[in-house]
C-alpha positions as CSV (number, residue, x, y, z in Angstrom):
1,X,124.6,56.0,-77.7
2,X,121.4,53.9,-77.5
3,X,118.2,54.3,-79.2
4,X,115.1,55.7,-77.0
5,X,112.1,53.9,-77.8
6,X,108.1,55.1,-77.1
7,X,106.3,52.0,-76.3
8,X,102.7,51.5,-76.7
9,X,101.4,47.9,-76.8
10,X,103.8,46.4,-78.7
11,X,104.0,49.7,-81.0
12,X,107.2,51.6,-80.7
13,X,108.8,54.9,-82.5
14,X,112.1,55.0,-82.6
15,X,112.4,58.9,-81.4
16,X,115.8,59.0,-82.1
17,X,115.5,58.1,-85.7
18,X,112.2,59.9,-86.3
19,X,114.3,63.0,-85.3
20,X,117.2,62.8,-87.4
21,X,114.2,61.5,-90.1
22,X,112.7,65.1,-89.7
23,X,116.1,67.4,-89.5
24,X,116.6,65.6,-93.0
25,X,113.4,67.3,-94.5
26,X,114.0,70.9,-92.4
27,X,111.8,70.1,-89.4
28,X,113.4,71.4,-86.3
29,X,112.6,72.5,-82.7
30,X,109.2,73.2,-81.6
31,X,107.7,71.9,-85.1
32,X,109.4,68.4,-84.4
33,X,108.8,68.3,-81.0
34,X,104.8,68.6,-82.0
35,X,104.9,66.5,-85.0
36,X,106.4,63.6,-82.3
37,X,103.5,64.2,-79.7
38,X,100.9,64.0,-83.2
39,X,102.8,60.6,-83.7
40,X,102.6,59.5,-80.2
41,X,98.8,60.3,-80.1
42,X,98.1,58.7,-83.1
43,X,99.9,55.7,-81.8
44,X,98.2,55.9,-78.5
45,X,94.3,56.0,-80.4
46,X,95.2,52.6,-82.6
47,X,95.8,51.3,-79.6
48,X,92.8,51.9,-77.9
49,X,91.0,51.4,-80.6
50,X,92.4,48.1,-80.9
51,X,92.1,46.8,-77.6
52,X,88.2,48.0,-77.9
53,X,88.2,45.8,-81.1
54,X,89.8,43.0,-79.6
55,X,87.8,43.2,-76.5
56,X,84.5,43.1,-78.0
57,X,85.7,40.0,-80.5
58,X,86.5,38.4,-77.0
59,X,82.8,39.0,-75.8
């Protein structure tokens, strides 16, 4: 079974992983299924913010 990866700019979760990370410490369902959208979020912000910082080195 393969491994499903988020991508974001050369940033990727592992969602698979992160899953089985949060079963391990009684996070389940619903609760998991947010806490992976928080993560993706997050994710998606550096990266914005990033590309902003790296665009405005670039002007």
């Amino acid at each position: 079974m393969g491994c499903v990866q988020a991508d974001m700019n050369g940033l990727s979760l592992d969602i698979s992983s992160a899953l089985a990370l949060m079963r391990e410490g009684g996070v389940s369902g619903w609760p998991a299924a947010q806490m992976l959208v928080a993560i993706r979020t997050g994710m998606a912000q550096a990266s914005n913010e990033k590309e902003a910082t790296d665009g405005a080195d670039a002007a």
